[in-house]
C-alpha positions in Angstrom: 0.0 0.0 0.0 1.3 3.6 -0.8 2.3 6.0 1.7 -0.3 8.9 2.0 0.9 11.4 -0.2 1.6 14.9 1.6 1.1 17.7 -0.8 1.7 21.6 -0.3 -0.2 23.8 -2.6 2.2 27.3 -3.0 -0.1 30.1 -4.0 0.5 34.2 -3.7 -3.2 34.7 -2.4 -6.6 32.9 -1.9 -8.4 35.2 -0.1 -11.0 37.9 -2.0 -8.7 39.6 -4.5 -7.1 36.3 -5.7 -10.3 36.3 -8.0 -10.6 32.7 -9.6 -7.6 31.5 -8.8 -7.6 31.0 -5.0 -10.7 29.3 -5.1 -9.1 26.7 -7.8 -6.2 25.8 -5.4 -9.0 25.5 -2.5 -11.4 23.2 -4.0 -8.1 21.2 -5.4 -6.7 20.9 -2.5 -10.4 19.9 -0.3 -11.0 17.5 -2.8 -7.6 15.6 -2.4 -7.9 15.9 1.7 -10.9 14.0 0.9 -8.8 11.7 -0.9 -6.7 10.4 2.1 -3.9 12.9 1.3 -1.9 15.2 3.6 -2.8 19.1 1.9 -1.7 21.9 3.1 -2.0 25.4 1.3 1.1 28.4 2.1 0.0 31.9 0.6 1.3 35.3 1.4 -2.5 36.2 2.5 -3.7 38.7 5.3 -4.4 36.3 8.8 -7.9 38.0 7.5 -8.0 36.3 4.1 -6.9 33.1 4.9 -10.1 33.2 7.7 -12.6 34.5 4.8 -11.1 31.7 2.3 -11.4 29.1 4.9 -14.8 30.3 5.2 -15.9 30.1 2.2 -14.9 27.4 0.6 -14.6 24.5 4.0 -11.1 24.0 3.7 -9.6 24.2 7.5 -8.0 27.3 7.9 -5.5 25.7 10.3 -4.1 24.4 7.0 -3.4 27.3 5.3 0.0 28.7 6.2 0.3 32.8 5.6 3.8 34.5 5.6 4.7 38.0 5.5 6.0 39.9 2.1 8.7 42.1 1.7 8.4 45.2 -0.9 5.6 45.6 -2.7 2.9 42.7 -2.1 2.6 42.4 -5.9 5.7 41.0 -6.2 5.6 37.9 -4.0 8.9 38.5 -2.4 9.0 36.2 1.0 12.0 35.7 3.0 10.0 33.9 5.9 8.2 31.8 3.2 11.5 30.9 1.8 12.8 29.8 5.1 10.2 27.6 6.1 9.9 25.9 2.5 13.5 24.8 3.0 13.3 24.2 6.7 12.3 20.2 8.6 8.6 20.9 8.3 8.8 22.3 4.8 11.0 19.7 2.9 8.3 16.8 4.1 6.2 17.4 1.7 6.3 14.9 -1.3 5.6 17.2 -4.2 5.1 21.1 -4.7 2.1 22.3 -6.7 2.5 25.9 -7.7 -0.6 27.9 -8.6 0.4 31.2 -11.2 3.7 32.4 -12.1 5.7 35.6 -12.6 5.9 36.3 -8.4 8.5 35.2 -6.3 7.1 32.3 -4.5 8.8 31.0 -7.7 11.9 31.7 -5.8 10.6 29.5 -3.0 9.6 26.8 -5.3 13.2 26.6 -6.9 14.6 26.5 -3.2 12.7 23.8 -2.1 13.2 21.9 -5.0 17.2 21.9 -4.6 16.8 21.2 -0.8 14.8 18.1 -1.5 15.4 16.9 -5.0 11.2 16.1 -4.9 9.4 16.7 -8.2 7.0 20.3 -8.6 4.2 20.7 -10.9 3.5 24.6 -11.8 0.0 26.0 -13.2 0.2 28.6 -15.5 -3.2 29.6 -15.2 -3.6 31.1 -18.3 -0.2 33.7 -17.9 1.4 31.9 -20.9 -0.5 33.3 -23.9 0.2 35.8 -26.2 -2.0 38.2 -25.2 -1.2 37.8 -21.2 2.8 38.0 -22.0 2.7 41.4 -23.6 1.5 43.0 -20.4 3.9 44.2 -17.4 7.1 43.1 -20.1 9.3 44.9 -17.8 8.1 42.9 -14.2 8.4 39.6 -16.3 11.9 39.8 -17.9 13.1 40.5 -14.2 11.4 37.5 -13.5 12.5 35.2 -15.9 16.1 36.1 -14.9 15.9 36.2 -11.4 13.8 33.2 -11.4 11.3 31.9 -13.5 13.6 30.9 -16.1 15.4 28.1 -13.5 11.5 27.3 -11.9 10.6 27.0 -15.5 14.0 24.4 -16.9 13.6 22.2 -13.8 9.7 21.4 -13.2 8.8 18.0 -13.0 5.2 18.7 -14.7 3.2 21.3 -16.0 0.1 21.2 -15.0 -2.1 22.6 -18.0 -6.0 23.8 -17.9 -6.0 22.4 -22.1 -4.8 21.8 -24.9 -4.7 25.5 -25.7 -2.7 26.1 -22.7 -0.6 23.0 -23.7 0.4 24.7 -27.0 0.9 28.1 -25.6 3.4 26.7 -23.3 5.4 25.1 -26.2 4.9 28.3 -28.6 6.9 30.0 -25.4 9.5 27.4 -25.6 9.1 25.0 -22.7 10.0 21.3 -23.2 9.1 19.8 -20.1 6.2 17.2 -19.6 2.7 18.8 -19.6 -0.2 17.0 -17.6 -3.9 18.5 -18.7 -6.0 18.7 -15.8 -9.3 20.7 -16.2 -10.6 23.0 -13.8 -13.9 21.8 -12.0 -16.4 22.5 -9.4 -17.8 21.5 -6.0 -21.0 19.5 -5.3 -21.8 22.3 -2.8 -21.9 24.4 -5.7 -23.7 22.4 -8.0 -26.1 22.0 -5.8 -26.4 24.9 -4.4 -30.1 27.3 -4.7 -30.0 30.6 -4.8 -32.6 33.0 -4.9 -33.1 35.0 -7.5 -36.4 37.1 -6.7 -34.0 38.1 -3.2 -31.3 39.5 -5.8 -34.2 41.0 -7.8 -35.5 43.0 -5.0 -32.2 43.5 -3.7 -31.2 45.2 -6.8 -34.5 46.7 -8.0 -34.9 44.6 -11.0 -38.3 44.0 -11.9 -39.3 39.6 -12.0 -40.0 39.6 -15.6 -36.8 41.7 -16.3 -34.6 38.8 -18.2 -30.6 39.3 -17.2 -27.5 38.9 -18.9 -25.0 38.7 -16.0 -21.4 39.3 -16.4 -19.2 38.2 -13.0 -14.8 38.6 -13.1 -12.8 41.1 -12.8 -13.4 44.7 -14.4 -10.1 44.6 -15.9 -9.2 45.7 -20.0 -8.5 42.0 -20.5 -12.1 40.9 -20.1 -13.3 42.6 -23.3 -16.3 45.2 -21.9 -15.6 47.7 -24.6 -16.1 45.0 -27.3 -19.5 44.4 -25.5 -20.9 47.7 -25.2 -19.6 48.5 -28.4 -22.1 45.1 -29.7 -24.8 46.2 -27.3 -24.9 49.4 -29.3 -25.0 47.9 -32.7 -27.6 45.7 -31.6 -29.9 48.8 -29.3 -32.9 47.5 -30.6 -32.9 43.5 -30.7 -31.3 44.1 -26.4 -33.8 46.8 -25.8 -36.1 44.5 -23.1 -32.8 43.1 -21.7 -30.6 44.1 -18.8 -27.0 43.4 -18.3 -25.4 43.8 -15.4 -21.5 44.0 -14.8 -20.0 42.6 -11.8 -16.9 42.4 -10.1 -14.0 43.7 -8.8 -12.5 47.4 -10.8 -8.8 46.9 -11.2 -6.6 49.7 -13.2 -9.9 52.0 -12.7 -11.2 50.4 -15.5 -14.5 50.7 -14.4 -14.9 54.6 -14.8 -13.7 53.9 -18.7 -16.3 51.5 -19.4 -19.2 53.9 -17.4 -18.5 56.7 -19.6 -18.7 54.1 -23.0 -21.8 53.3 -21.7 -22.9 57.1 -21.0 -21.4 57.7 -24.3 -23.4 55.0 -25.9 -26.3 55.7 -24.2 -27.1 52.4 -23.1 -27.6 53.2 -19.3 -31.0 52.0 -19.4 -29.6 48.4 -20.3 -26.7 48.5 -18.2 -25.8 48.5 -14.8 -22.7 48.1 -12.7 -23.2 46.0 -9.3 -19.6 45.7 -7.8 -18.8 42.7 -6.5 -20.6 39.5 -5.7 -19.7 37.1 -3.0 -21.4 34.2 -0.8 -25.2 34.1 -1.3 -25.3 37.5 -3.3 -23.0 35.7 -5.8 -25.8 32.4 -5.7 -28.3 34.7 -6.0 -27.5 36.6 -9.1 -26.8 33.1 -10.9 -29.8 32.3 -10.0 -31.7 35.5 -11.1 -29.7 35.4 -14.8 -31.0 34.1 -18.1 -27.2 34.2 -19.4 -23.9 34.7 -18.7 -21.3 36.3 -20.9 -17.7 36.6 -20.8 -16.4 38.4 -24.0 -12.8 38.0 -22.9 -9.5 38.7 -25.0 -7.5 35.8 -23.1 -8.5 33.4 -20.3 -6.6 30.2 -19.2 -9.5 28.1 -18.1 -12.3 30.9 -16.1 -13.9 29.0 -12.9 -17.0 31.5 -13.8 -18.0 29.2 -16.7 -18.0 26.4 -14.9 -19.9 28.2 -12.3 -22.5 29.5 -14.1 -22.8 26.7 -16.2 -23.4 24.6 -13.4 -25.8 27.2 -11.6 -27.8 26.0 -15.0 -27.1 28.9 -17.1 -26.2 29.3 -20.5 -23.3 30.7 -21.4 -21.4 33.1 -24.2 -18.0 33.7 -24.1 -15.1 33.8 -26.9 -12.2 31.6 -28.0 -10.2 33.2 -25.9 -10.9 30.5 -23.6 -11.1 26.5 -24.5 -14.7 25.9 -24.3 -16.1 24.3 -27.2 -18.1 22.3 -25.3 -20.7 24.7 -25.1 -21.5 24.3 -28.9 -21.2 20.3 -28.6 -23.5 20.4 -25.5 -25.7 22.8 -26.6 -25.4 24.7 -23.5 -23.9 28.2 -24.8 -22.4 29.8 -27.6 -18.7 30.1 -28.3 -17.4 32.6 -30.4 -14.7 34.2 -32.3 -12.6 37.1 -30.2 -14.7 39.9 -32.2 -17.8 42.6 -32.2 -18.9 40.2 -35.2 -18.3 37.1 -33.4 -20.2 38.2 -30.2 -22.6 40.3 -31.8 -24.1 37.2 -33.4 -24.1 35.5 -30.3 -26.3 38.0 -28.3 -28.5 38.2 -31.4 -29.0 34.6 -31.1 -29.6 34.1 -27.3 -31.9 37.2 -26.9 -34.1 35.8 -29.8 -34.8 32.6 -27.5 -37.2 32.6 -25.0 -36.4 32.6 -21.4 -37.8 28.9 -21.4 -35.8 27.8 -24.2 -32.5 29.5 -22.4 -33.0 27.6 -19.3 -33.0 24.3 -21.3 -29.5 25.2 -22.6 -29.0 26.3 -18.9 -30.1 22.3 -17.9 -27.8 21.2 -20.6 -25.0 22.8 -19.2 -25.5 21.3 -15.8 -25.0 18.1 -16.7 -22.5 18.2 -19.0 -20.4 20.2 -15.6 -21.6 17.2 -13.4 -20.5 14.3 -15.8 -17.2 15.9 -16.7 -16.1 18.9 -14.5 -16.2 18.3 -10.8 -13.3 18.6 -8.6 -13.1 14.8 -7.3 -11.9 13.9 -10.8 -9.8 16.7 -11.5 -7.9 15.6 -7.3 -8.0 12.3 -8.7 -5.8 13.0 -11.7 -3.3 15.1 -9.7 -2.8 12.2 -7.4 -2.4 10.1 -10.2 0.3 12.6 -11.7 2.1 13.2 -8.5 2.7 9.4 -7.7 3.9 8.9 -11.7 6.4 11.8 -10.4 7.4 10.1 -7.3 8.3 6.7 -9.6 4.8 4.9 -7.4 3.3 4.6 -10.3 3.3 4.1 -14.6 2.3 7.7 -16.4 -1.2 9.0 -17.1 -2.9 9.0 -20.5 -3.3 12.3 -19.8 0.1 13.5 -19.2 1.7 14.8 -22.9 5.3 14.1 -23.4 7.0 16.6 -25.8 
């Protein structure tokens, strides 16, 4: 019988403002505990954030390790995290799984890994493509030569959302082994029920109001311009409609959109809600007739899976690998364009709200057949055991 495996999950953040990728490493790591396995998650959180991600997603917060930065948080710089990767309670874990790249927790993955010799698997998370590499050049070449270059060269495993991301990792030049895991979600969420005549009233909308909901980040990379830019084109076929834009404004982002909006005059169709969390977060799946994310470039967004799974169609661009919404008939996936999502919107607002929640159906089955978390835990086990020589490699693990 195999020794339990003891895993630590390296991640700069997973409270609030780590956005969809805290919760990935969360649910990941929950789902292996459930597995048997030893997990443990190390961030460079607030004692604050490591309580509200606890919280919120059931992992035990006595499990999640925070350590102090140095300099500028954005940077990831961590002597204390360093010195208690490389110290007796640090080099007992078996394998390293390092969620994002370009901070300097990279630094403490590359220190580890010559203290123990034990394999590391690294998750992009999207940060490889073309689009992604051509913002903050400057903060990246540092890293690269500092770090990322050496983290990079000796990986065991890259642990890849697709076989998009697959590519993109070659097209930047890296030869190691890359295992494709997809993202998933939890049966707490699948099954959760929100209510959607609370977010109504809680947001003034009238019940037979339908609702195009958009949830991430208000950042230029999400495409918002694109939208209202569609939304005017199409005034009249999205005149009964409402879309609402939620999430966290980063670069001040926000303000530029309002005044496209104002500009475009399209205030009476569209509203901005700020964030969503917990049950306001249910709730608005729960009051929408369709979700759209007209993004640029996306590794593999967690709010797809969510909203699919809340059992609601879906449109969203190439920019992220989800084809299966044409095969399943749950959404439409388009080309990154005005053209490409114009015809989308045209599409889904000709339906009826009863034929929308059909697709909506769709999509929730095809998420709990083929996107839950206990299969994507299973598959890292499976990798990180190939990596420790317990075991022969997984079909899913791509050899260059």
């Amino acid at each position: 019988m195999l020794r339990e495996l003891k895993i630590l999950h390296l991640i700069p953040s997973v409270g609030r403002e780590s956005f969809g990728l805290g919760p990935v490493a969360l649910n990941l790591a929950l789902e292996q505990m459930r597995l048997g396995c030893v997990v443990q998650i190390w961030s460079l959180d607030t004692p604050e954030d490591r309580q509200w991600a606890s919280e919120n997603s059931g992992f035990p917060v006595d499990l999640i390790k925070v350590f102090p930065t140095r300099g500028p948080r954005r940077w990831g710089y961590s002597p204390a995290l360093e010195h208690a990767i490389t110290g007796l309670y640090g080099t007992a874990f078996d394998v390293i799984h390092q969620h994002g790249i370009w901070t300097a927790i990279s630094r403490a993955t590359c220190a580890w890994r010559k203290e123990t010799s034990k394999p590391t698997c690294i998750v992009p998370h999207g940060s490889l493509k073309p689009w992604c590499l051509k913002k903050s050049t400057i903060k990246k070449k540092i890293a690269m030569v500092g770090y990322e270059n050496r983290n990079f060269k000796d990986a065991a495993c890259f642990h890849v959302l697709s076989a998009t991301e697959m590519q993109d990792c070659r097209d930047f030049g890296l030869h190691n082994d890359m295992a494709i895991i997809e993202n998933g979600v939890s049966w707490s969420w699948l099954n959760a029920v929100g209510d959607g005549n609370r977010f109504r009233n809680n947001h003034n909308i009238d019940i037979d109001k339908p609702i195009v909901l958009f949830l991430s980040r208000i950042t230029p990379i999400k495409g918002l311009p694109m939208l209202f830019e569609v939304l005017k084109q199409l005034e009249h076929q999205v005149k009964g409609w409402l879309f609402l834009i939620g999430g966290v404004d980063e670069f001040n982002h926000q303000a530029e959109c309002q005044q496209l909006v104002n500009a475009y005059g399209l205030s009476s169709i569209v509203r901005f809600i700020g964030p969503l969390f917990d049950d306001d977060k249910v709730d608005a799946f729960a009051a929408a007739d369709l979700f759209i994310l007209p993004s640029y470039s996306e590794g593999a967004p967690i709010v797809v899976l969510e909203a699919l799974a809340a059992g609601v169609p879906v449109v969203t661009t190439k920019a992220s690998p989800w084809s299966d919404l044409i095969k399943f008939q749950c959404g439409w996936w388009t080309d990154i364009s005005s053209e490409g999502i114009a015809q989308a919107i045209k599409e889904a607002t000709e339906k009826t709200r009863e034929e929308l929640s059909a697709m909506g159906e769709n999509g929730k089955q095809l998420v709990s057949h083929k996107y839950m978390w206990q299969q994507s835990a299973e598959k890292t086990i499976a990798l990180y055991n190939w990596l420790l020589s317990r075991s022969c490699q997984p079909d899913f693990v791509c050899n260059e």
